[in-house]
C-alpha positions as CSV (number, residue, x, y, z in Angstrom):
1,X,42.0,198.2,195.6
2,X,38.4,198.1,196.3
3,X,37.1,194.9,198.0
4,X,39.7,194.6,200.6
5,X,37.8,193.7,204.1
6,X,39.2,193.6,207.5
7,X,37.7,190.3,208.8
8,X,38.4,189.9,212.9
9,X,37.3,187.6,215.3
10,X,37.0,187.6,219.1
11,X,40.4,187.1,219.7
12,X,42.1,189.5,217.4
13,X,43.0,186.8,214.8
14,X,41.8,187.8,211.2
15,X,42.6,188.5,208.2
16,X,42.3,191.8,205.2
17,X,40.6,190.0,202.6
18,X,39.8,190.6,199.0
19,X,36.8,189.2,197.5
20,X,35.4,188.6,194.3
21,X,31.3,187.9,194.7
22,X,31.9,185.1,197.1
23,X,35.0,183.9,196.2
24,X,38.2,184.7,198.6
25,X,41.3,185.5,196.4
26,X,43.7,187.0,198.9
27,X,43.9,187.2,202.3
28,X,47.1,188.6,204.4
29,X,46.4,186.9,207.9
30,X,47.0,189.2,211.3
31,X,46.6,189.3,214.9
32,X,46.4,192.4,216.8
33,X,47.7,192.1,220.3
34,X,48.4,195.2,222.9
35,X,49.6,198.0,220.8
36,X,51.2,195.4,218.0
37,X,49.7,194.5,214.3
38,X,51.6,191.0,213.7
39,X,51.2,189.8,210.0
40,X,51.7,186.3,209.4
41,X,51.0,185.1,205.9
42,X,50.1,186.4,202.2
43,X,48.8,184.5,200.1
44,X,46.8,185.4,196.6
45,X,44.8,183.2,194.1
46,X,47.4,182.0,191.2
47,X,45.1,183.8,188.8
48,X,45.6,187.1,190.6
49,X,49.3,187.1,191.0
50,X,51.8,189.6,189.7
51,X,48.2,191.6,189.2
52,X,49.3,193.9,192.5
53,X,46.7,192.4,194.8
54,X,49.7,191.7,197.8
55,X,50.8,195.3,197.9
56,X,47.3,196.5,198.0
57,X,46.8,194.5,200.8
58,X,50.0,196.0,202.1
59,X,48.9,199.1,202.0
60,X,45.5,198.4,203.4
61,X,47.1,197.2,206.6
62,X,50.0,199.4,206.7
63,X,46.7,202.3,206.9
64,X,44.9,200.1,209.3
65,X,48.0,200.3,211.4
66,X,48.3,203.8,211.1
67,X,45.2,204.9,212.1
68,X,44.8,202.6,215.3
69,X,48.6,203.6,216.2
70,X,49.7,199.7,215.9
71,X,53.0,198.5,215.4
72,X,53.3,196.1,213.0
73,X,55.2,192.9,213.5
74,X,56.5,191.0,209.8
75,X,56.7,187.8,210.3
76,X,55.1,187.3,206.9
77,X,57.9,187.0,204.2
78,X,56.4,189.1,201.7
79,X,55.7,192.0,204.3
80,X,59.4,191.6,205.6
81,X,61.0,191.8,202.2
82,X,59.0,195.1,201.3
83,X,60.0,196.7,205.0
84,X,63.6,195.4,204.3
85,X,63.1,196.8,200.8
86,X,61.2,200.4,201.7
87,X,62.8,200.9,206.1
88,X,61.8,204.7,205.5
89,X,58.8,204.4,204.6
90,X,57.7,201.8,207.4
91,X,60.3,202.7,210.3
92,X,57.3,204.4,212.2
93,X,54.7,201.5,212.5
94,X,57.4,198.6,212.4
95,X,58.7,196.6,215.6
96,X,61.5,195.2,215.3
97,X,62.1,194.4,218.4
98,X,59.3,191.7,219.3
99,X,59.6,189.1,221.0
100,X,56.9,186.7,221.3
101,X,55.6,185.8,225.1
């Protein structure tokens, strides 16, 4: 889906994005520490849900991840359910075994 920004600041905190003009509609908000990609919330405009905008940004940071050789840490619920749902097809960019410091 076109329109889906990484935003980061300073500290690693950020979020992929999806904008309409200047309106936010979605955002999936992350962190990036050492080697690890943790995922913390989903959340989509009412008017955009069920529309596929959550498993685009999915996808967007599942490639992010990929390509920086992250692991990815769900503690979103959405981002769980579709690793619990799909383990194959994440099993080589998710860490289960985190534990936070």
């Amino acid at each position: 889906m076109e329109g889906i920004q990484l935003k980061l600041a300073g500290n690693g905190r950020g979020a992929f994005v999806y904008e309409e003009g200047d309106e936010q509609l979605a955002e999936m908000e992350i962190a990036i520490s050492g080697k690890n990609l943790i995922v913390y919330h989903t959340e989509v405009a009412p008017q955009l849900q069920g529309k596929g905008v959550s498993s685009s940004l999915l996808a967007t940071m599942v490639e992010y991840a990929r390509q920086h050789a992250l692991k990815v840490v769900a503690l979103c619920p959405y981002v769980l359910s579709q690793f619990n749902r799909n383990p194959e097809k994440y099993n080589t960019i998710w860490n289960r075994d985190w534990k936070q410091n």
